[in-house]
C-alpha positions in Angstrom: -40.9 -8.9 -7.1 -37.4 -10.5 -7.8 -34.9 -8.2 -6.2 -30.8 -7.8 -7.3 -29.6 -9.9 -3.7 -32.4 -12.6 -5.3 -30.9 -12.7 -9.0 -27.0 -12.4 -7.1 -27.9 -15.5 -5.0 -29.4 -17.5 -8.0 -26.1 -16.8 -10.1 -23.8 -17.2 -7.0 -22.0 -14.0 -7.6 -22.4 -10.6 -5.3 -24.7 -8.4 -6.3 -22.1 -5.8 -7.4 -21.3 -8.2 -9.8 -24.8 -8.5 -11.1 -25.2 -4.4 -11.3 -22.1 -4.3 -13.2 -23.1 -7.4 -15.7 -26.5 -5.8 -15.8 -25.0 -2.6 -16.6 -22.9 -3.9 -19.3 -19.0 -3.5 -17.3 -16.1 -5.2 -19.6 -14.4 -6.3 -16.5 -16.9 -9.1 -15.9 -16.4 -12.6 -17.1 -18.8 -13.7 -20.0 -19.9 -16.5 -18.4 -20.6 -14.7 -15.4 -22.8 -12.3 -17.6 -24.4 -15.5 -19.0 -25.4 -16.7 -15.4 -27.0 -13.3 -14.4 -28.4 -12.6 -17.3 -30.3 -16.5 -16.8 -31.2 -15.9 -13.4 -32.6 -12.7 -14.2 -34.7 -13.6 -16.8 -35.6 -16.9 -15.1 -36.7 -14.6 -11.8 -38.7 -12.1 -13.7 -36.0 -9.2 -12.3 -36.1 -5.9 -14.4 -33.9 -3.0 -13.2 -35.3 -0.1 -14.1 -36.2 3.9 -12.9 -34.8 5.5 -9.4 -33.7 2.0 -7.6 -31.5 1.2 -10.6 -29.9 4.6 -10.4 -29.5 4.3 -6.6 -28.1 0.8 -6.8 -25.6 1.9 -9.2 -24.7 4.5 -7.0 -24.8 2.2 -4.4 -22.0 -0.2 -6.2 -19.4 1.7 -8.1 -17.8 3.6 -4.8 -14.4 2.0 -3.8 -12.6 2.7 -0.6 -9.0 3.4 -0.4 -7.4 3.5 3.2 -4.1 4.4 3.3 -1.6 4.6 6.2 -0.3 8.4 5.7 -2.0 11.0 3.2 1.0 13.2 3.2 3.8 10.5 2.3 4.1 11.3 -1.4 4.4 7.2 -1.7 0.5 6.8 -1.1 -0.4 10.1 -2.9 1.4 8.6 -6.4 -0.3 5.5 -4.9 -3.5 6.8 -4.5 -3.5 8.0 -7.9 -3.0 4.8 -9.8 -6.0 3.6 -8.2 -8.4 6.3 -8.8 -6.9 6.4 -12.9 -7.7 2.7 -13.3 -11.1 3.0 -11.3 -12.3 6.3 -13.1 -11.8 4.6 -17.0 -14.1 1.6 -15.7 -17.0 3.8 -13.7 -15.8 3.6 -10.1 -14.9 6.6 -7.6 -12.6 6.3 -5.4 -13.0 7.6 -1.5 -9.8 8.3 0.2 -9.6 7.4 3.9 -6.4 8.0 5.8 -5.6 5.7 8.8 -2.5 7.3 10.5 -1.1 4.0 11.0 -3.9 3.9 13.7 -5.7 0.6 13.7 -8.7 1.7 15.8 -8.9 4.7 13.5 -8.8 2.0 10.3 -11.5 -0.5 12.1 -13.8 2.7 11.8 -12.8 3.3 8.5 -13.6 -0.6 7.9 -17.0 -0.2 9.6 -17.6 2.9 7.5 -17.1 1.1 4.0 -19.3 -1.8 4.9 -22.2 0.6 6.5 -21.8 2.6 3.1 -21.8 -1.2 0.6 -19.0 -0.1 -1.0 -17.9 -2.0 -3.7 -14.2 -3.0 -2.9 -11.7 -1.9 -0.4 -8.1 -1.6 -1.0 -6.1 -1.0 2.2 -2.3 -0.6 3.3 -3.0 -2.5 6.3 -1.6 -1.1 9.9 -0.3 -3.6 12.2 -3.2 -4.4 14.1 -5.8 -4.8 11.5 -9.2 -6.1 12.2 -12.1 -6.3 10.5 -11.5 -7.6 7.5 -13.0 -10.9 7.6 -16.5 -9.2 8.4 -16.6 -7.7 4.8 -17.0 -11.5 3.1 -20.0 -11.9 5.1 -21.3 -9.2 3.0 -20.0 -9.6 -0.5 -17.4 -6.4 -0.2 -13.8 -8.0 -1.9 -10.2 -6.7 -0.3 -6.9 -6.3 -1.7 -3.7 -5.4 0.2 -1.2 -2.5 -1.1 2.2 -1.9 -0.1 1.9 -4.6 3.2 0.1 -8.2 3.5 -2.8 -8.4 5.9 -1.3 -9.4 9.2 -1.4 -13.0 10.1 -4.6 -14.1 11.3 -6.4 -11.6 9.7 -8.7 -12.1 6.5 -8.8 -15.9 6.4 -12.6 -15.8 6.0 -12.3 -13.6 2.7 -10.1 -14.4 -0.8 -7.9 -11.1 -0.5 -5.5 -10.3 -3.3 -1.9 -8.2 -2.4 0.5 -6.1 -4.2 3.6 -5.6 -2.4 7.3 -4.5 -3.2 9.9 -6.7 -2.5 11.3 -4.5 0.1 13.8 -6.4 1.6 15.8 -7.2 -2.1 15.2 -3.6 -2.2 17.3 -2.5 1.4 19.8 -5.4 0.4 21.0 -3.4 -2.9 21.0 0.1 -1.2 22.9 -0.9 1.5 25.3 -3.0 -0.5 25.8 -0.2 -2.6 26.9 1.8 0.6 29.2 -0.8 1.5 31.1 -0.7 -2.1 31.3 3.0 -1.9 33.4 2.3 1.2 30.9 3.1 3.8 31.7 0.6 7.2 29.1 1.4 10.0 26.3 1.6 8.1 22.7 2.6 10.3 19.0 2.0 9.7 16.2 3.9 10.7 13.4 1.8 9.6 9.4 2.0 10.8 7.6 0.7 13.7 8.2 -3.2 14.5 5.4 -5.4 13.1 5.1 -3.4 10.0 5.9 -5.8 6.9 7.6 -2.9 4.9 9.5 -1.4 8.0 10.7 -5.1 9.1 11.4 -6.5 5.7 13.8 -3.3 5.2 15.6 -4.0 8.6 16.0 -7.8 7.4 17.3 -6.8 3.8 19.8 -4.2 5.7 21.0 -7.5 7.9 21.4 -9.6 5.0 24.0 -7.1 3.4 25.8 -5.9 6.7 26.0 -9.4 8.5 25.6 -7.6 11.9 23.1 -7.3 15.0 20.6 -4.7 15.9 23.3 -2.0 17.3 23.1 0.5 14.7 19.2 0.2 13.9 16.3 2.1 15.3 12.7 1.5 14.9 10.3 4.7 15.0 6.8 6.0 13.5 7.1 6.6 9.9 7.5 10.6 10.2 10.4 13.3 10.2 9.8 13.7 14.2 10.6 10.5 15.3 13.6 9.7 12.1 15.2 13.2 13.8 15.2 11.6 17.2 16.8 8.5 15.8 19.7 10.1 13.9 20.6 12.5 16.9 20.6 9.4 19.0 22.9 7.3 16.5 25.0 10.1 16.3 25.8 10.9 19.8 27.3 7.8 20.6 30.8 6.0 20.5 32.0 4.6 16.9 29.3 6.7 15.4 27.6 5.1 12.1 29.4 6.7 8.6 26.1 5.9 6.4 22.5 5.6 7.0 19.5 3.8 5.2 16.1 5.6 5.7 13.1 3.4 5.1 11.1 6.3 3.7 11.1 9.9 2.3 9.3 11.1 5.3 11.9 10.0 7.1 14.5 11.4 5.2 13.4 14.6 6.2 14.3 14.0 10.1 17.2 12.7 9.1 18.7 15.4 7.0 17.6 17.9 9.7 19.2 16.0 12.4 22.9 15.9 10.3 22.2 19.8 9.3 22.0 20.3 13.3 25.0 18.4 13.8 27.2 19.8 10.9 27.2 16.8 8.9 27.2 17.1 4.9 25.3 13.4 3.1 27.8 12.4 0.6 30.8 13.7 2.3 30.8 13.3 6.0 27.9 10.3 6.0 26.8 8.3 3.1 22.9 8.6 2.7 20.0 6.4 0.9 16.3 6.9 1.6 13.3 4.9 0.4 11.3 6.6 -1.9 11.9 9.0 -4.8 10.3 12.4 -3.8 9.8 15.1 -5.8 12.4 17.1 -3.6 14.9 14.3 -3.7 17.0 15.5 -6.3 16.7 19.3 -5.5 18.4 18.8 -2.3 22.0 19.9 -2.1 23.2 17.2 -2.7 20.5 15.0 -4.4 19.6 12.5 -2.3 20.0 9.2 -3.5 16.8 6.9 -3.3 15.1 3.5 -3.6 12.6 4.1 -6.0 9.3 2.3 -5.5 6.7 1.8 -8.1 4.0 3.7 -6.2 1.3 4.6 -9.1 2.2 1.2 -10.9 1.1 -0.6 -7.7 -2.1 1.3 -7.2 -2.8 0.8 -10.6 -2.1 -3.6 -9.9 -4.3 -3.0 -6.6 -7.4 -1.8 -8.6 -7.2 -4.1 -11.3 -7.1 -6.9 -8.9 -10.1 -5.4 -7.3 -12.1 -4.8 -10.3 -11.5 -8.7 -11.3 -12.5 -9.9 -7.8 -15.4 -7.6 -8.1 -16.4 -9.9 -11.8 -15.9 -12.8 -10.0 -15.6 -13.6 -6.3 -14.5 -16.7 -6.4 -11.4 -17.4 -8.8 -8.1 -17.8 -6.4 -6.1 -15.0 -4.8 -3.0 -13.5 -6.1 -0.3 -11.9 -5.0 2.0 -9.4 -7.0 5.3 -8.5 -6.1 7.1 -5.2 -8.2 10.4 -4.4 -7.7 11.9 -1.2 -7.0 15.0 0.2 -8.2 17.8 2.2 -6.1 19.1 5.5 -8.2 22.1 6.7 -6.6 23.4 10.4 -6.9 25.4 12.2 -4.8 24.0 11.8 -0.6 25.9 8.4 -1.1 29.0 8.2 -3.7 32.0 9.4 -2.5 
């Protein structure tokens, strides 16, 4: 008896392409349909009872593994993906990675053990593992951060990124024309796209070295550190970009401690536009990123890589917007 990897290898698509042409899914091609409908009828396959059920069950799980569950980023993040997945049949199972990439590998070795459908990942530094899903059929696309170099050439992966460094350039011009002149960053770990492209946009606006910039983990602790450390020293910085809201956090402690009001005794601009951001006395100005509109890009791109393997990878780049209130004006 004809099974679903026979009628998938006849049509040349994965077999969660055949469940879902099978199953009658809009987001496969027509001609695709026309090819698995052939081969199936040509191989005598007939889905029907338990095993259908099961393989369907089987197909329409997608993985999500994000970097940090409590950034608000990935949460909006997290929530464009499971909108555009829910309206076409998909779940959605949320794994969080801690910017840990032996922790992600697992979560990598999880997703193909469990034949998910489709992974989406925001990629740690020192991801691994990805080429191992083309082997078996299972399609990737990178959120937020590319795959690091050297990873994923055996597999077509799709990306949807921000263009984070156009994004650090207009914050930290906008410093610079409220009159700000030692200007800091506090950006994310080294070898992190997001966290170097915002240390490169920064440069490209200031026109000076590494002296006011520190690189730390992408949470309040290690932002806190950073700020008390910039702070202590001779010709201390008047400003500060933040590369995310997380960050902001440590950051705004630290100048509490230290009896420094945003807007007034340092200029202030974080990445990302929390919910808290304009509650805070005073509102924090931000670089809004398009979080849920990127999510919502990484599972389309998924679900069309999913109709059909083989058409040639994308990549989309969104653009965020800075929105600046009263942590930076004068």
């Amino acid at each position: 008896m004809a099974t679903i990897s026979d009628v998938a290898a006849r049509a040349g698509v994965s077999t969660a392409t055949v469940s879902r042409a099978l199953n009658g899914k809009s987001t496969v091609a027509p001609e695709l349909v026309a090819r698995v409908a052939a081969a199936a009828k040509a191989l005598g396959y007939q889905p029907h009872g338990p095993a259908r059920n099961l393989r369907r069950q089987e197909t329409a799980v997608l993985a999500l593994i994000i970097s940090d569950v409590e950034n608000p980023f990935f949460t909006a993040l997290a929530r464009g993906v499971e909108d555009v997945a829910h309206a076409d049949g998909y779940s959605v199972v949320l794994c969080n990675s801690d910017e840990d990439a032996e922790k992600e590998r697992r979560y990598l070795a999880v997703a193909l053990q469990e034949r998910v459908a489709g992974v989406i990942i925001s990629p740690s530094g020192g991801t691994t593992g990805i080429d191992v899903l083309a082997g078996h059929g299972i399609p990737v696309v990178a959120v937020d951060r590319p795959l690091p170099a050297g990873t994923g050439d055996a597999v077509l992966v799709d990306s949807v990124l921000v263009d984070s460094r156009k994004a650090a350039f207009s914050a930290t011009e906008h410093m610079m024309k409220e009159g700000y002149e030692r200007i800091a960053c506090i950006s994310g770990p080294t070898g992190v796209r997001t966290a170097d492209d915002r240390v490169i946009g920064y440069q490209d606006a200031v026109h000076r070295g590494l002296e006011l910039v520190r690189r730390t983990e992408y949470r309040a602790g290690g932002a806190h550190a950073a700020t008390i450390e910039l702070f202590a020293q001779p010709g201390r910085p008047d400003a500060v970009l933040v590369a995310n809201s997380a960050m902001a956090i440590g950051v705004l402690d630290a100048l509490r401690e230290l009896g420094l009001r945003p807007g007034r005794d340092v200029g202030v601009v974080a990445f990302d536009d929390a919910a808290w951001a304009g509650l805070v006395d005073p509102p924090l100005s931000v670089v809004a990123q398009p979080a849920s509109e990127m999510g919502q890009a990484a599972a389309r791109l998924l679900l069309a890589r999913i109709a059909d393997p083989h058409r040639p990878p994308t990549c989309t780049t969104l653009a965020a917007h800075l929105i600046p209130r009263a942590s930076s004006t004068r």
